[in-house]
C-alpha positions in Angstrom: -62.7 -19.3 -11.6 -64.7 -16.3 -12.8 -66.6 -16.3 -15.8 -66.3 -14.1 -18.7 -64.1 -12.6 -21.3 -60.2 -12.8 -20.7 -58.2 -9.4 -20.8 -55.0 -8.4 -22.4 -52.5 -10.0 -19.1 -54.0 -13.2 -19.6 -53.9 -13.3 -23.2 -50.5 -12.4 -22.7 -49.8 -15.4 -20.3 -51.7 -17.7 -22.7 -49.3 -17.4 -25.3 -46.4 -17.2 -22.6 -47.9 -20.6 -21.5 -47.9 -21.8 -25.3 -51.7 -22.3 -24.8 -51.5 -19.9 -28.1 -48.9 -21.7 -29.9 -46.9 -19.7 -32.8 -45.5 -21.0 -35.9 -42.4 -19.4 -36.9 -39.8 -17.3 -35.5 -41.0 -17.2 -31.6 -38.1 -14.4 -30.8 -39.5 -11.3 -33.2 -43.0 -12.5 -32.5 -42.0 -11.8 -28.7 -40.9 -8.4 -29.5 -44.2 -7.5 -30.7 -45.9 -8.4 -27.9 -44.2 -5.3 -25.8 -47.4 -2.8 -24.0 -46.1 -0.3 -26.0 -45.8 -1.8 -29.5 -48.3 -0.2 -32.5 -48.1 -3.5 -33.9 -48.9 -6.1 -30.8 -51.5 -8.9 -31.9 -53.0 -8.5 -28.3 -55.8 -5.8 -27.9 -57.5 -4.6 -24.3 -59.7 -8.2 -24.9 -59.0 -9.8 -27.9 -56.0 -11.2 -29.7 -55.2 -11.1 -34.0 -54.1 -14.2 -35.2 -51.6 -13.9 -38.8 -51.9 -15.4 -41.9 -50.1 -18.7 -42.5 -47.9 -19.5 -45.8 -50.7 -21.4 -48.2 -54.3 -19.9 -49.9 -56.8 -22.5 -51.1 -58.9 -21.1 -53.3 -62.2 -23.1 -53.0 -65.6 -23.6 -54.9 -68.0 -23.2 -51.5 -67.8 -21.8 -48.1 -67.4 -25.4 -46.2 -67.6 -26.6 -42.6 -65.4 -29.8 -41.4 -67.6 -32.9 -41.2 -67.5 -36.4 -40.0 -65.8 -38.1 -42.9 -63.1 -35.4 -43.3 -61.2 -32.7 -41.1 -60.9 -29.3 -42.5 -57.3 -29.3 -43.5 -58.0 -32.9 -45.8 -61.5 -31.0 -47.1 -59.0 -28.0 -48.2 -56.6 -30.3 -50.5 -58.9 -32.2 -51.5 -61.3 -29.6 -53.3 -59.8 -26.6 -53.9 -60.4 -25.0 -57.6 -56.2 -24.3 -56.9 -53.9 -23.3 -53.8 -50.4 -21.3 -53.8 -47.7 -20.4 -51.6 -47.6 -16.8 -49.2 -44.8 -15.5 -48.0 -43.8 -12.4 -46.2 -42.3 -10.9 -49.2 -44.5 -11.2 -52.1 -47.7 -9.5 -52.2 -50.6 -11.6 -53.8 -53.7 -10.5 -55.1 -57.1 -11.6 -54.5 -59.9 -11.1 -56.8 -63.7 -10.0 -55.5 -66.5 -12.4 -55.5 -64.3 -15.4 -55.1 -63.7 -17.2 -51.7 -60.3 -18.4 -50.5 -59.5 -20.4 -46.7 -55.9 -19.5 -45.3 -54.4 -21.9 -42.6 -53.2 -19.4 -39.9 -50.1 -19.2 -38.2 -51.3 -20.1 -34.5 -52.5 -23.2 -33.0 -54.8 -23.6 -29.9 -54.3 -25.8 -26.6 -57.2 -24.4 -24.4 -57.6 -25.8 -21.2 -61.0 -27.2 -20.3 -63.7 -24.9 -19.6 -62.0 -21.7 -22.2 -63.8 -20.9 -25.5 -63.2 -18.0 -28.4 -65.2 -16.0 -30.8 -63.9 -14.3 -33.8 -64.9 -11.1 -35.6 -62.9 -9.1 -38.1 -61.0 -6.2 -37.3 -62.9 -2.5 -38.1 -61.1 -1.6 -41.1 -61.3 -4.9 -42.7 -64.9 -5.0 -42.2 -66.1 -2.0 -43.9 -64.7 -3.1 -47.0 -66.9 -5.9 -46.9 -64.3 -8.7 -46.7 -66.1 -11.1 -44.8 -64.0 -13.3 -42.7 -64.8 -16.6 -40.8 -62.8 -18.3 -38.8 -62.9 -22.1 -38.5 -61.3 -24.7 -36.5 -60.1 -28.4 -37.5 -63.2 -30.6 -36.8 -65.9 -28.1 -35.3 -68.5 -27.4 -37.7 -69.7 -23.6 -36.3 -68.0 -20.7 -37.8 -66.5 -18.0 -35.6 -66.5 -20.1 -32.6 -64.0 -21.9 -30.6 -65.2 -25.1 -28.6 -64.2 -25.7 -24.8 -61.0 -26.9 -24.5 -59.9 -26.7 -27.8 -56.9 -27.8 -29.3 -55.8 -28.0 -32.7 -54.8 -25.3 -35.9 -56.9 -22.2 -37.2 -58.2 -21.4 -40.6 -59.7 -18.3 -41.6 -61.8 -17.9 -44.4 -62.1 -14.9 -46.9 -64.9 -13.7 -49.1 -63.6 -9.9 -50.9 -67.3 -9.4 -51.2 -67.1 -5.1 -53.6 -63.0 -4.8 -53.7 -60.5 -6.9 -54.6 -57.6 -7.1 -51.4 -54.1 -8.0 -51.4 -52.3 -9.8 -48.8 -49.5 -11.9 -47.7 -47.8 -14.0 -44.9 -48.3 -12.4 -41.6 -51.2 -10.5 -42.0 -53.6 -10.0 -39.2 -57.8 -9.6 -40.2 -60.0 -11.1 -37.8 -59.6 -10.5 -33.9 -60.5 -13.6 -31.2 -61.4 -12.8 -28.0 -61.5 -15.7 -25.5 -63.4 -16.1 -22.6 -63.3 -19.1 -19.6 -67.6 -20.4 -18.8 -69.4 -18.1 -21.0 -68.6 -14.5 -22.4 -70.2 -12.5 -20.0 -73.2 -11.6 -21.3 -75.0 -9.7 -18.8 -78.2 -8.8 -18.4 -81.7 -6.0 -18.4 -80.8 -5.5 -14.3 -77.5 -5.2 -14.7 -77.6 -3.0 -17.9 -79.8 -0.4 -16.0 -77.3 -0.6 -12.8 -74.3 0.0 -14.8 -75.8 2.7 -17.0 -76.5 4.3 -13.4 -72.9 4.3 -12.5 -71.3 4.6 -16.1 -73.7 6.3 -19.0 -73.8 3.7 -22.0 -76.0 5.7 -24.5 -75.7 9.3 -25.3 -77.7 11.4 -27.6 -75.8 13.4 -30.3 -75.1 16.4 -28.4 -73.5 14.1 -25.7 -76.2 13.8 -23.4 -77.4 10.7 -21.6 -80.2 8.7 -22.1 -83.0 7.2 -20.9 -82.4 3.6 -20.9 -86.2 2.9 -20.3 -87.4 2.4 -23.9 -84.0 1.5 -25.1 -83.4 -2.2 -23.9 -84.6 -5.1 -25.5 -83.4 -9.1 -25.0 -81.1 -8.2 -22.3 -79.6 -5.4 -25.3 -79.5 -1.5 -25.8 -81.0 -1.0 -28.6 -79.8 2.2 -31.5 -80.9 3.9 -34.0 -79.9 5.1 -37.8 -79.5 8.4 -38.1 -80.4 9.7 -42.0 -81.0 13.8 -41.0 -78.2 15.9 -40.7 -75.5 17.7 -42.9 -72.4 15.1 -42.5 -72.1 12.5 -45.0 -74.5 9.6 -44.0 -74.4 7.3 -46.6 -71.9 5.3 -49.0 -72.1 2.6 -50.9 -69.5 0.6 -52.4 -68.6 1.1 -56.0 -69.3 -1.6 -58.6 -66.3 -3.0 -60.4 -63.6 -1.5 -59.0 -60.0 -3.3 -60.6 -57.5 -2.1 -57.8 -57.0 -4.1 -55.3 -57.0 -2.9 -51.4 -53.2 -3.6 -50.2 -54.2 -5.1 -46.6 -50.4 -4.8 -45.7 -50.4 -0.7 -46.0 -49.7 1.5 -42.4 -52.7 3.3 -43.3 -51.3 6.1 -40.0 -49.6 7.4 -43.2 -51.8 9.7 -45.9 -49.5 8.7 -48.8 -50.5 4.9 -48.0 -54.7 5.8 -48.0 -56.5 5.3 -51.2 -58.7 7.6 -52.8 -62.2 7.6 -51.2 -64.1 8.4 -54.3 -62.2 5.7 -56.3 -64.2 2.9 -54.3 -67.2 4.8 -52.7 -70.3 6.9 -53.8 -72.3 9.1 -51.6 -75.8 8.0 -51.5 -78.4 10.6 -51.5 -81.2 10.5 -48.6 -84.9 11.7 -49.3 -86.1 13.1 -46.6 -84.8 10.8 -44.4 -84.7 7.7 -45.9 -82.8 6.0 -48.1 -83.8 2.8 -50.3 -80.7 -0.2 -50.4 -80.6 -3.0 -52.5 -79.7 -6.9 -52.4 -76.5 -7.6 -53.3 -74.9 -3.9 -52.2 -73.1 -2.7 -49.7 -73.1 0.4 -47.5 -71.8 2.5 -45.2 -73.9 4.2 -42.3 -74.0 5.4 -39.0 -75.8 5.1 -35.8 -77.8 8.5 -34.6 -76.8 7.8 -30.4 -73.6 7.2 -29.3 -72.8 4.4 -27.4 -69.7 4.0 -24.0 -67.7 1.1 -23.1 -66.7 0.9 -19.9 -63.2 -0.5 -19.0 -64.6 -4.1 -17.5 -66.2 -4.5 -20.8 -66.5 -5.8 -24.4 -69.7 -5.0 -26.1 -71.0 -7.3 -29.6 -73.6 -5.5 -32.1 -76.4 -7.5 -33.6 -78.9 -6.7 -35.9 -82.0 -5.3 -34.2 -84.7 -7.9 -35.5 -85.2 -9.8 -38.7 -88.6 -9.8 -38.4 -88.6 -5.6 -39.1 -85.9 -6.0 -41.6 -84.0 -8.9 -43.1 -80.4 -7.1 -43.1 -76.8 -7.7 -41.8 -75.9 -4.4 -39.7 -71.6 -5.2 -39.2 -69.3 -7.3 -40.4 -66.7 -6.1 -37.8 -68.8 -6.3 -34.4 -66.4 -5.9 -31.5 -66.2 -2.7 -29.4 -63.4 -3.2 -27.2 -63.1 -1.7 -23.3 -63.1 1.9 -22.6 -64.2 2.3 -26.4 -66.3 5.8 -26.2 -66.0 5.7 -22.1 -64.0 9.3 -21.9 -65.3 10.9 -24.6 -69.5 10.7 -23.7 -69.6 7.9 -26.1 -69.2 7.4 -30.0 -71.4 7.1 -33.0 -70.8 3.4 -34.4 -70.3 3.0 -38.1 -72.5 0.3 -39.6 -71.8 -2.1 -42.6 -75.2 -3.0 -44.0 -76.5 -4.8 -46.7 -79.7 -6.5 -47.3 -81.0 -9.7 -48.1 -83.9 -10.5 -50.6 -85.8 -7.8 -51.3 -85.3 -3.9 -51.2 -85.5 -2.1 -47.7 -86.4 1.3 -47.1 -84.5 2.9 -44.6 -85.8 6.0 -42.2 -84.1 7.8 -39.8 -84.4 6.9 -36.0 -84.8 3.0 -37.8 -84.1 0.7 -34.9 -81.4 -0.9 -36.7 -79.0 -2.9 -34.2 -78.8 -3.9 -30.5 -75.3 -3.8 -28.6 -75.2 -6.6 -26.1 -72.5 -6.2 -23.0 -69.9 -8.9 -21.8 -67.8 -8.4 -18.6 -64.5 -8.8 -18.3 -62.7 -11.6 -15.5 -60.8 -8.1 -14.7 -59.7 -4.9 -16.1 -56.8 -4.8 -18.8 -53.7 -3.3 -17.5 -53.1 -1.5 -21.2 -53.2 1.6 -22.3 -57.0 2.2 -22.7 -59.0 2.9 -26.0 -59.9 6.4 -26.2 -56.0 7.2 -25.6 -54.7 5.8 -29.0 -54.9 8.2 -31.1 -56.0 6.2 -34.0 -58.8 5.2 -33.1 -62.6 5.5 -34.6 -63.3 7.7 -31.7 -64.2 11.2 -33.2 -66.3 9.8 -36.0 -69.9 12.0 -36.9 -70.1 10.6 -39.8 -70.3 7.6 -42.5 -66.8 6.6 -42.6 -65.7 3.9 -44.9 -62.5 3.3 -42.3 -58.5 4.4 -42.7 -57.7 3.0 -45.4 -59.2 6.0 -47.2 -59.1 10.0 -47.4 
């Protein structure tokens, strides 16, 4: 079989094969999971698991270990634990950290793994998600061969977010060997056939000076007259309704409610431990249809600094339109950073796809991050 990441058809026949197994009522989860459904759980390479009907609230982030499975760590130590349901919204206060059994279990055959990252919007409201399996002790990764439930774990690190049964944060994508990752060669062939960096003006680049660990490597951009910089507000009381269709205006909250623009300094900015903010990358990056890219921070020995919390570009992401700016969820950790423009400030490594997803492609939806030239805290605002 061919190595790599799996694409929507055979995510599709995983669940049709009940190697993703769903709690619940099967028949309305099968209608979602029509091509042409806004609300399928199955994207170009990934798949959204949902929220199960139980929240632990608990003292730590924890791992499973040898003396205890996940599920008997949960109700043994949590501070408290309640019910979800599909009907009653509950509310989650910031700066506290919950685990949520989810509604799907796993029966991978031998030689398939998963990784899981949390979807766009949810990630630049710095809830910080991590997924975890019964008796693995690595978050955001699914072992070969797998088979057993799914918990996902929820930090609200600025706002406080309301959920309830059925929800879908995070995003898996699964992959059969390895996911793909290819390499400096093969970067510089592809980017011969199929541009992968553009400067601002939509313009290739050079990829010369721009790859680094088998990655291509961007910038921040901190000149210009768009908004470049937000940081989260401090002690903000309303909670983030998770379950919104943010495609509506009247459903979007009030930018300037949870954000403030940060001024730059001839180009640089200063961010502190324990804030968070929202930036933007000064190239623009493509994603051809055979692949699924993953952003990393550039190097911790330059900065110590997370640069996403959401860090999944799906296929054909930026591939039509000559690429698109990537929105960055930083914070820092220990001291103060000063920030410049053109900072190298994250790398974007490449995975191939076994083939190419017979779904509508990204740049097509029209709600998609696509257009973006500036900081932008995600749809759940205006």
């Amino acid at each position: 079989m061919v190595n790599g990441v799996l694409p929507y058809q055979e995510i599709k026949e995983m669940i049709n094969s009940n190697v993703i197994k769903i709690d619940g009522d099967n028949l309305s989860f099968m209608d979602l999971l029509e091509d042409e459904n806004p609300n399928n759980p199955i994207g170009l390479a990934s798949f959204e698991p949902s929220l199960g009907n139980r929240v632990f609230a608990m003292p730590a982030s924890i791992l499973p270990c040898k003396e205890m499975n996940l599920l008997d760590r949960l109700e043994k130590e949590n501070h408290y634990n309640f019910e979800l349901n599909t009907e009653e919204l509950r509310f989650l206060p910031a700066k506290n950290l919950y685990v949520i059994p989810l509604n799907e279990t796993l029966n991978l055959p031998k030689g398939f793994i998963g990784e899981s990252t949390g979807r766009s919007s949810v990630g630049r409201t710095n809830t910080i998600l991590k997924l975890l399996t019964e008796n693995y002790s690595r978050y955001n990764f699914i072992p070969n061969g797998y088979n057993g439930r799914l918990f996902l774990e929820i930090f609200p690190g600025s706002f406080p977010i309301i959920i309830k049964k059925g929800l879908r944060l995070n995003q898996i994508k699964f992959a059969f060997g390895d996911f793909g990752e290819i390499d400096e060669v093969a970067l510089k062939l592809l980017h011969e056939t199929h541009p992968l960096l553009y400067d601002e003006s939509g313009n290739p680049l050079s990829l010369d000076s721009k790859i680094e660990k088998d990655s291509v490597v961007m910038n921040l951009r901190l000149k210009g007259e768009s908004s470049l910089v937000y940081q989260a507000r401090k002690n903000v009381s309303q909670g983030l309704d998770f379950s919104r269709d943010f495609r509506t205006d009247d459903n979007k909250y009030k930018l300037k409610e949870f954000w403030e623009e940060v001024p730059i300094t001839n180009g640089k900015v200063i961010i502190n431990p324990g804030e968070f903010y929202i930036m933007i990358t000064k190239e623009r990056i493509s994603v051809p249809p055979d692949y699924v890219t993953k952003m990393i921070p550039y190097d911790s020995n330059l900065a110590d600094l997370k640069t996403q919390e959401a860090d999944l570009f799906n296929p054909g992401h930026g591939f039509k339109t000559k690429g698109f700016c990537p929105v960055l969820e930083i914070k820092a950790y220990g001291e103060p950073i000063e920030l410049r423009d053109d900072f190298p400030i994250c790398r974007i490594k490449y995975h191939k796809l076994r083939s190419t997803p017979n779904k509508k492609g990204y740049d097509e939806v029209k709600n998609s991050y696509i257009g973006q030239e500036k900081a932008n805290p995600g749809n759940m605002f205006m």
